[in-house]
GUZAMAR-506392 format. One record per residue (C-alpha): residue number from 1; y, z, x. Coordinates in Angstrom, 2 decimals, m for minus. Layout:
! residues N
<rec num="NUM" north="Y" up="Z" east="X"/>
...
! end
This chain:
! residues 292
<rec num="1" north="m15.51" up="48.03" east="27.38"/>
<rec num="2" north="m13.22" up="50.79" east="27.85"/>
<rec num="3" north="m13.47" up="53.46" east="29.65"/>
<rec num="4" north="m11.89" up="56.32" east="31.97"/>
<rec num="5" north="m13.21" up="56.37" east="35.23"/>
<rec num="6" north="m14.35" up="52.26" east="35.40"/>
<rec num="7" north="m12.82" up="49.17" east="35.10"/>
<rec num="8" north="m14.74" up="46.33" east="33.53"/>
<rec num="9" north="m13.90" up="42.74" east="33.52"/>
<rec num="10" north="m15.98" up="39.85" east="32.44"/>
<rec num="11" north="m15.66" up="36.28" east="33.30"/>
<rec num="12" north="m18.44" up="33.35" east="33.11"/>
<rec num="13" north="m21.28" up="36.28" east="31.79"/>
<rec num="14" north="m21.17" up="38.14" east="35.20"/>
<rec num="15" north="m19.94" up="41.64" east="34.22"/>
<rec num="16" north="m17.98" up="43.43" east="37.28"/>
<rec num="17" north="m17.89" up="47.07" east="37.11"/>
<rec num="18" north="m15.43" up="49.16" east="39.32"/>
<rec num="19" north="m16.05" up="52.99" east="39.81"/>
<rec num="20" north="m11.81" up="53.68" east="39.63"/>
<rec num="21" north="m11.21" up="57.03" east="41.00"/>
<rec num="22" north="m9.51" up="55.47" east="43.97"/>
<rec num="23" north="m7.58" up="58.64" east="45.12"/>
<rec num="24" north="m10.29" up="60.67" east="44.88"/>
<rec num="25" north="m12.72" up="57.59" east="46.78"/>
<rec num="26" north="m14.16" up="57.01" east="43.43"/>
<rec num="27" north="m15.95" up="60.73" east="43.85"/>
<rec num="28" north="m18.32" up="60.49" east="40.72"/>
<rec num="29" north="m17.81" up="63.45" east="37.94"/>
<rec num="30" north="m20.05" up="64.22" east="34.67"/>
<rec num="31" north="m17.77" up="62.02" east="32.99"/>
<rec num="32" north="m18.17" up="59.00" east="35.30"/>
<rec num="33" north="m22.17" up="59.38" east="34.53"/>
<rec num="34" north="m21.46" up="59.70" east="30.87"/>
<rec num="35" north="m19.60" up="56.56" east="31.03"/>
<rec num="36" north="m22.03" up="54.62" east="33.44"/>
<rec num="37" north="m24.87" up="55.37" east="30.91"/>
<rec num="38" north="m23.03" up="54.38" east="28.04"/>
<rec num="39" north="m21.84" up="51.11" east="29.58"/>
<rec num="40" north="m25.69" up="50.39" east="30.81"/>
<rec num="41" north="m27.01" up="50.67" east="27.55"/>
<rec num="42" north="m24.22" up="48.49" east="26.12"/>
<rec num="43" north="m24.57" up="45.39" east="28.30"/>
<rec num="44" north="m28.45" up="45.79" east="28.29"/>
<rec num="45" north="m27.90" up="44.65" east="24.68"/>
<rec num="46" north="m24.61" up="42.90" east="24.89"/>
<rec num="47" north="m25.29" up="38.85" east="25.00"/>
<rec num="48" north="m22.29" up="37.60" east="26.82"/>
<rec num="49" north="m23.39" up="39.62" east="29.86"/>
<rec num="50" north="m26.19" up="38.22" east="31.76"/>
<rec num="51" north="m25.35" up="40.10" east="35.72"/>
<rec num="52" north="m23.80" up="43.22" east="36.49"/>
<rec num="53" north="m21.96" up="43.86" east="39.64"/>
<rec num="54" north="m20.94" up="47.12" east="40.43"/>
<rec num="55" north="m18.24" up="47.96" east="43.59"/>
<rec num="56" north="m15.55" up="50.73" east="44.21"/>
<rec num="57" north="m11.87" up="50.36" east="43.84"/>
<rec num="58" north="m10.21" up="50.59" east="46.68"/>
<rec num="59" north="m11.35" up="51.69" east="49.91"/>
<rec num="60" north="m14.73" up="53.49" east="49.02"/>
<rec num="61" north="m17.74" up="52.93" east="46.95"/>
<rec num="62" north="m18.47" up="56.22" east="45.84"/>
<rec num="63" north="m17.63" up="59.29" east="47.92"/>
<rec num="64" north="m20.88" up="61.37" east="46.38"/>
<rec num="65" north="m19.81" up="64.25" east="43.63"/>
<rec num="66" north="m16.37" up="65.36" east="43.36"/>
<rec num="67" north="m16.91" up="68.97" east="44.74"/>
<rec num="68" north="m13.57" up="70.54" east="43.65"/>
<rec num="69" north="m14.78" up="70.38" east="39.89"/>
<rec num="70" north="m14.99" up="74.39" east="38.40"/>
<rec num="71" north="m18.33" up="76.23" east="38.23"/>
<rec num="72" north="m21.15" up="75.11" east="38.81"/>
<rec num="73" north="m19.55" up="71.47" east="40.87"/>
<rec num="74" north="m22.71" up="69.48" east="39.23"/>
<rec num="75" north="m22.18" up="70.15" east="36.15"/>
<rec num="76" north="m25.05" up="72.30" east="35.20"/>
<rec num="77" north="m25.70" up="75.18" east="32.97"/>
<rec num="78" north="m26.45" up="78.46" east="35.31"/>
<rec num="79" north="m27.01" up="80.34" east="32.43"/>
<rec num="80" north="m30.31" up="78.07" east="31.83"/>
<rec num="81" north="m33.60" up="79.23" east="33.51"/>
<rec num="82" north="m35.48" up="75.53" east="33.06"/>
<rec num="83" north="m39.35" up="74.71" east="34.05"/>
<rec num="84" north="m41.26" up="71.91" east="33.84"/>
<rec num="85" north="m42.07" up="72.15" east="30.49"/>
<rec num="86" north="m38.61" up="72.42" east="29.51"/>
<rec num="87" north="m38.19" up="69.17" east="31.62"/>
<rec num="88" north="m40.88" up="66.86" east="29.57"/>
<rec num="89" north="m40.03" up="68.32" east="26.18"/>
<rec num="90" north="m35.71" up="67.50" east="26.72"/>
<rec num="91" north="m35.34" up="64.27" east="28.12"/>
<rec num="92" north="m33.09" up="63.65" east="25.40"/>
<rec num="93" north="m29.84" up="64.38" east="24.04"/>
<rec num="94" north="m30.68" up="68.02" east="24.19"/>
<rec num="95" north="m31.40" up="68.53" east="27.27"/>
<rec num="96" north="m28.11" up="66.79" east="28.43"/>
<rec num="97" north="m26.51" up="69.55" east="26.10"/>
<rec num="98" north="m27.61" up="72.37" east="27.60"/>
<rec num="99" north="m26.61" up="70.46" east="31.13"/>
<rec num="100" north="m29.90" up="70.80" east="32.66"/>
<rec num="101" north="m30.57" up="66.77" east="33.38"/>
<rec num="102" north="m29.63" up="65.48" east="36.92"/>
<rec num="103" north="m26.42" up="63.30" east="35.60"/>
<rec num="104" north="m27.44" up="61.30" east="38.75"/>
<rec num="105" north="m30.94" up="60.72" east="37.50"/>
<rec num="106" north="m29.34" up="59.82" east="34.30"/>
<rec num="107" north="m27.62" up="57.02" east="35.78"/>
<rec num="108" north="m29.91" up="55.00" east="37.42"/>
<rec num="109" north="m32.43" up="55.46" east="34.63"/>
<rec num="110" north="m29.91" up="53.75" east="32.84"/>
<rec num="111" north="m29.80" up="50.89" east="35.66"/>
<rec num="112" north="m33.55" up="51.19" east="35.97"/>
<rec num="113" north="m33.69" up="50.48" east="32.15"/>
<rec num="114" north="m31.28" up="47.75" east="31.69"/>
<rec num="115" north="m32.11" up="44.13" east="30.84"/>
<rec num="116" north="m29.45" up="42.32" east="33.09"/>
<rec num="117" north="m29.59" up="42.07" east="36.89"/>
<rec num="118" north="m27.46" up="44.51" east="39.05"/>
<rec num="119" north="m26.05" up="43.91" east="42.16"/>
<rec num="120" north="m24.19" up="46.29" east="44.02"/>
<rec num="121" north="m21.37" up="45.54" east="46.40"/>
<rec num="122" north="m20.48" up="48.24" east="48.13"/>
<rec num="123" north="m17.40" up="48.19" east="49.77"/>
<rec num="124" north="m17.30" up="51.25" east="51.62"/>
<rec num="125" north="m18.42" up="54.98" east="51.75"/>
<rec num="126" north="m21.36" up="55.65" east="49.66"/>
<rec num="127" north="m22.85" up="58.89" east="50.20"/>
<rec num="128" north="m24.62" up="61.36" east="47.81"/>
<rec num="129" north="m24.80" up="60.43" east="44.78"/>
<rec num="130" north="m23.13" up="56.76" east="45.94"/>
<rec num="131" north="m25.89" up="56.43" east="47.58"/>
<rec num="132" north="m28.46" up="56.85" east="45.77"/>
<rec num="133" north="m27.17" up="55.64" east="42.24"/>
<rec num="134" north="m27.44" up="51.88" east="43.93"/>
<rec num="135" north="m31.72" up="52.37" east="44.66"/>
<rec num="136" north="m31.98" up="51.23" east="41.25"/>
<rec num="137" north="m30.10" up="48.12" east="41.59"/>
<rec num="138" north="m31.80" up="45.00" east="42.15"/>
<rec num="139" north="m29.94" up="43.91" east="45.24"/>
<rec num="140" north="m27.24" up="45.53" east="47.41"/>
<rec num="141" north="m24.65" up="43.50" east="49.09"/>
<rec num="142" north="m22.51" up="45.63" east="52.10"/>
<rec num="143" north="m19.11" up="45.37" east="53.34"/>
<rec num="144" north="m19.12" up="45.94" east="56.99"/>
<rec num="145" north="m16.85" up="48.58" east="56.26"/>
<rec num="146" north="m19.70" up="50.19" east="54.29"/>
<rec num="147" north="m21.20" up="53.68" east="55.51"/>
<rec num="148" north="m23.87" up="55.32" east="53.59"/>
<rec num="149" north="m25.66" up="58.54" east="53.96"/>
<rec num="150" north="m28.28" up="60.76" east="51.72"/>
<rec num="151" north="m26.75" up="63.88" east="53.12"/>
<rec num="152" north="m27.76" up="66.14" east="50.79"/>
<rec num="153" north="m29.25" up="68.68" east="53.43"/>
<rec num="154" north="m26.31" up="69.34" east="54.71"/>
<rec num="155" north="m24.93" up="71.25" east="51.45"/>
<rec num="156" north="m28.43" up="72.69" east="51.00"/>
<rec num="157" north="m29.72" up="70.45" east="47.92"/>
<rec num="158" north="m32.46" up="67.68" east="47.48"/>
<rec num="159" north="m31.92" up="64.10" east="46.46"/>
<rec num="160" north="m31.49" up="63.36" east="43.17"/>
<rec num="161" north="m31.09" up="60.09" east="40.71"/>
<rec num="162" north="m34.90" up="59.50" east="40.88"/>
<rec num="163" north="m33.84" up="58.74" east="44.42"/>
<rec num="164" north="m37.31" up="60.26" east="46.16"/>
<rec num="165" north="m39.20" up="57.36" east="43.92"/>
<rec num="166" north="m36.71" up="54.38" east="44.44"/>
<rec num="167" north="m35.98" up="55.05" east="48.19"/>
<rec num="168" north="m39.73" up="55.05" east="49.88"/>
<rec num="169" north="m40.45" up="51.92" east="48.00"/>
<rec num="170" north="m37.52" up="50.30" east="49.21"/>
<rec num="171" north="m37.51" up="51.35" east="52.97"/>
<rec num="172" north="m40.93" up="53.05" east="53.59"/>
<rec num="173" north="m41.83" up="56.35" east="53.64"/>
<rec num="174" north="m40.97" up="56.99" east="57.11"/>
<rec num="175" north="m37.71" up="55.49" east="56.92"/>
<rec num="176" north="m36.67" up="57.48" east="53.52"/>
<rec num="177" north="m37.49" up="61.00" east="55.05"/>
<rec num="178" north="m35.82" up="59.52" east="58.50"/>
<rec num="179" north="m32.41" up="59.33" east="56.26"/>
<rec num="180" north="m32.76" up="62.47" east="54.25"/>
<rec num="181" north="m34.25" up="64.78" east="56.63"/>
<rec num="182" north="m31.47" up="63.64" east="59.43"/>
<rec num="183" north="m29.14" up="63.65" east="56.61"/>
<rec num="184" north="m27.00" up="61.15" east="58.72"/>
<rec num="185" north="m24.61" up="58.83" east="58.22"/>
<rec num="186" north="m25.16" up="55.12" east="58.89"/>
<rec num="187" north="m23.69" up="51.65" east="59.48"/>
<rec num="188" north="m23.93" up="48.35" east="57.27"/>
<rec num="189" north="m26.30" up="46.68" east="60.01"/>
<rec num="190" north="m28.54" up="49.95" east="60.03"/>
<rec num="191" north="m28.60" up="49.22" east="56.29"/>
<rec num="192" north="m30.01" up="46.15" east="56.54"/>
<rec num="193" north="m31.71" up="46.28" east="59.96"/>
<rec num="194" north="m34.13" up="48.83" east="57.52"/>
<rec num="195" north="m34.28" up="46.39" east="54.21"/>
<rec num="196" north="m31.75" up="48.66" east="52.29"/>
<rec num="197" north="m29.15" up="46.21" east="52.23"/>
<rec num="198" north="m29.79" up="42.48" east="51.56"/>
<rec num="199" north="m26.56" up="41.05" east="53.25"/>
<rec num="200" north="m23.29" up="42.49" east="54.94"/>
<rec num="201" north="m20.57" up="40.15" east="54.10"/>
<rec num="202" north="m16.34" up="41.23" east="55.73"/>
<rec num="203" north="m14.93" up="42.61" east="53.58"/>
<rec num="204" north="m12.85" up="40.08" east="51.78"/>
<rec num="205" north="m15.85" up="38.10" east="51.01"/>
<rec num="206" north="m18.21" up="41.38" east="50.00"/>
<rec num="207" north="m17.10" up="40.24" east="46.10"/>
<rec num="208" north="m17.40" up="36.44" east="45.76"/>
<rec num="209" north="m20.75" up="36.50" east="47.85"/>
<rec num="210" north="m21.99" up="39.16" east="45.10"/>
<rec num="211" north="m20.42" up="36.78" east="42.46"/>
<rec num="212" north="m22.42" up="33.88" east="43.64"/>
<rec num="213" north="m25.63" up="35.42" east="43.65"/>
<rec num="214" north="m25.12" up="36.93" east="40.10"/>
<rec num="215" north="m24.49" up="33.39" east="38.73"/>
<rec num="216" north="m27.66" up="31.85" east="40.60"/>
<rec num="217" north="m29.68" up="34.78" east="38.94"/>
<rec num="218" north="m28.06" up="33.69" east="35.57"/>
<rec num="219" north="m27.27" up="30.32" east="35.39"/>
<rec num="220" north="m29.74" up="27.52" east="33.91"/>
<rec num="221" north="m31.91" up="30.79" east="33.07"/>
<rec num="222" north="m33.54" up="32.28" east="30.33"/>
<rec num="223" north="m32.28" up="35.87" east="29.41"/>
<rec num="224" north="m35.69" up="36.69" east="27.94"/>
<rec num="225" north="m37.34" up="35.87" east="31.09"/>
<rec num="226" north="m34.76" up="37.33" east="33.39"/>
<rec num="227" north="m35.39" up="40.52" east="31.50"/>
<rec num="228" north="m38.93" up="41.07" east="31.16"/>
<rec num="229" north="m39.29" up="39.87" east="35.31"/>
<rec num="230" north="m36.75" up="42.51" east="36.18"/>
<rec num="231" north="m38.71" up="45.37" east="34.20"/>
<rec num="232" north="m42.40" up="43.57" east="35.21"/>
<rec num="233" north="m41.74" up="43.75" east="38.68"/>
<rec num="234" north="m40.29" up="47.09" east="38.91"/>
<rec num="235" north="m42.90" up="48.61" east="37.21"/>
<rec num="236" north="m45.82" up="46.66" east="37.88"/>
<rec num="237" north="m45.38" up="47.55" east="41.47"/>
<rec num="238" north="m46.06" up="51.04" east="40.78"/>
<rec num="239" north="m48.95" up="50.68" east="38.74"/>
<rec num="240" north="m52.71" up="51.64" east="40.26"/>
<rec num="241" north="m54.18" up="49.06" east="39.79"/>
<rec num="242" north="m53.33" up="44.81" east="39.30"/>
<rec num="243" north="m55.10" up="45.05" east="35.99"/>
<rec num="244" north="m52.08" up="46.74" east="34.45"/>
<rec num="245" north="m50.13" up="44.03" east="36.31"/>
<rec num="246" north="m52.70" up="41.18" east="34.59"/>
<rec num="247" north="m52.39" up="42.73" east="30.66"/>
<rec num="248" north="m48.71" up="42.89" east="30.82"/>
<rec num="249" north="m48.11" up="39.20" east="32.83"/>
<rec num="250" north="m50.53" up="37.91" east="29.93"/>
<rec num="251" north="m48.00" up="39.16" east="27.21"/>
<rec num="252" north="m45.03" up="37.65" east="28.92"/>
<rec num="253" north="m47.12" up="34.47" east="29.16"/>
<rec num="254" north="m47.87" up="33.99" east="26.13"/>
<rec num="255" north="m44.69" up="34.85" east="24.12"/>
<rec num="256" north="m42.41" up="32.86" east="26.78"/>
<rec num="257" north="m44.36" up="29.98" east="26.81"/>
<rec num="258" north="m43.61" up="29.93" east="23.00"/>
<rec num="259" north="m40.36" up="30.42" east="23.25"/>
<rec num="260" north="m37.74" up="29.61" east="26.32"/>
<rec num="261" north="m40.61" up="28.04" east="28.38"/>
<rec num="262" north="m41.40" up="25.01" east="25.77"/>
<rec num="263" north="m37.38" up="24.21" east="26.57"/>
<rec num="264" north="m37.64" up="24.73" east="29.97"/>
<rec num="265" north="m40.70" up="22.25" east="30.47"/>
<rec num="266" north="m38.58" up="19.74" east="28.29"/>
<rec num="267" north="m35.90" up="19.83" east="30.83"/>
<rec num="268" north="m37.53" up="19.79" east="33.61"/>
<rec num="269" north="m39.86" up="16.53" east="32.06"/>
<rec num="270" north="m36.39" up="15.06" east="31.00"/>
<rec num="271" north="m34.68" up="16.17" east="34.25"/>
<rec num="272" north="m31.60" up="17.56" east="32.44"/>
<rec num="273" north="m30.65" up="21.29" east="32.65"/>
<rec num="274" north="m32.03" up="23.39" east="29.71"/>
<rec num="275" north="m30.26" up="24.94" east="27.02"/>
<rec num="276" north="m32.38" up="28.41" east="26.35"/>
<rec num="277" north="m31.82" up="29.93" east="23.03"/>
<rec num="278" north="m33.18" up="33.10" east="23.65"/>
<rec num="279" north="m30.95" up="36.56" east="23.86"/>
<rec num="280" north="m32.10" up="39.65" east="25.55"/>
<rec num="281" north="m30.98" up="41.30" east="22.87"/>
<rec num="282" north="m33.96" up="39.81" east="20.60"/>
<rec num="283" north="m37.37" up="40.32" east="23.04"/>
<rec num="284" north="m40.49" up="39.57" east="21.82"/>
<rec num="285" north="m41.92" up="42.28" east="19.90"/>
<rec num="286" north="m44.46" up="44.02" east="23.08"/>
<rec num="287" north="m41.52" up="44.84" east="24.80"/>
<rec num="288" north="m41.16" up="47.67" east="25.98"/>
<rec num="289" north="m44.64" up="47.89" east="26.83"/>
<rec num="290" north="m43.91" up="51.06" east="28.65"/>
<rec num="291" north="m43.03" up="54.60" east="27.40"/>
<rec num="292" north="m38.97" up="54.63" east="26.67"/>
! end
């Protein structure tokens, strides 16, 4: 994976991902979110990545959106006069075209959407859009360097990158409109005082604490099963009712219990580790269940 504005390295199926704009404190541009979608989609179907880990180079994470861009600074079409029609009818390519789309919210649908755990590590500032592009992560990991704030009220715009549905189920409610309405900054123990952050690690530890969790998520595990977990538990949890939950748990049953699961009981019965054939890139034929 090449690209631009990150730097990708894999070693022993954990993929690290660096946002590289390190003069600029990894600021994130329309091209950055072009190449964060792209690289999503890739290792969602990519088989020698089973974790992603994604971390700033250099001193920040992500300093929000690089505001010294041209025109319109995020990257949208002001000749456009969009609705809410216009919004369900060009989700697609179309729509990203005519620069209408959040680039944001095209990120971390991307995340959202993936088959492989992400971790974050964020290693510093994160604010705006470096904020909110890690809510769709599975678990964030903080440097006690890191600072974070969802400040867009003080440039007179809302959150974005699907950030008013990822942030209230991570924090609460109260907590969520605590951090945008304030539009403060705040410290790694806030962070985690409030359930945001999982761990703060110093700084020259932030990376090989996120590299050991990434390899206990992956190792002596079934891609398959990591995958459809991942995608049942983020969207089961928003589903009205546990029946929803029930139909699609059923599926998963079923179709791992045929597959990965009858070598997982074997090695567990034999007490060796097992040796899962299954690729992400090959689910059984109900997933998606959902609308894509």
């Amino acid at each position: 994976m090449t690209y631009t504005t990150l730097q990708c390295d894999l070693v022993d199926r954990i993929l690290t991902v660096r946002l590289n704009r390190p003069d600029q404190l990894n600021a994130f541009t329309v091209e950055m979110a072009n190449e964060l979608v792209d690289l999503f989609a890739a290792a969602s179907e990519d088989d020698a990545i089973g974790a992603i880990i994604v971390t700033g180079e250099g001193k920040a994470f992500c300093a929000g959106m690089d505001l010294g861009t041209e025109g319109n600074v995020f990257g949208l079409d002001e000749s456009q006069a969009p609705d809410m029609a216009h919004m369900r009818g060009k989700l697609g390519p179309l729509a990203v075209r005519d620069r209408v789309r959040d680039d944001g919210g095209r990120v971390t649908l991307s995340i959202f959407n993936c088959k492989k755990p992400v971790i974050a590590a964020i290693n510093g500032a994160a604010v705006g859009i470096g904020a909110t592009m890690t809510l769709a992560m599975d678990v964030r990991l903080a440097s006690e360097k890191a600072r974070m704030g969802f400040v867009f009220g003080r440039l007179g715009i809302v959150p974005e990158a699907c950030s008013t549905w990822f942030l209230p189920r991570l924090v609460g409610m109260q907590q969520a409109l605590l951090w945008v309405l304030s539009a403060d900054i705040f410290d790694a123990g806030e962070g985690q005082r409030a359930g945001l952050f999982h761990s703060v690690h110093a700084p020259e530890t932030l990376l090989d604490e996120a590299q050991a969790l990434a390899c206990k998520f992956i190792e002596n595990r079934s891609p398959v099963a990591i995958a459809l977990a991942r995608q049942m538990l983020w969207r089961n949890s928003a589903q009205s009712h546990p029946v929803e939950a029930h139909r699609v748990d059923s599926l998963a049953m079923f179709y791992t219990s045929i597959g990965d699961g009858k070598e997982g009981v074997a090695a567990f019965l034999g007490k060796r580790a097992p040796n899962f054939a299954g690729r992400a890139s090959a689910m059984p034929d109900f997933f998606p269940w959902y609308p894509e």
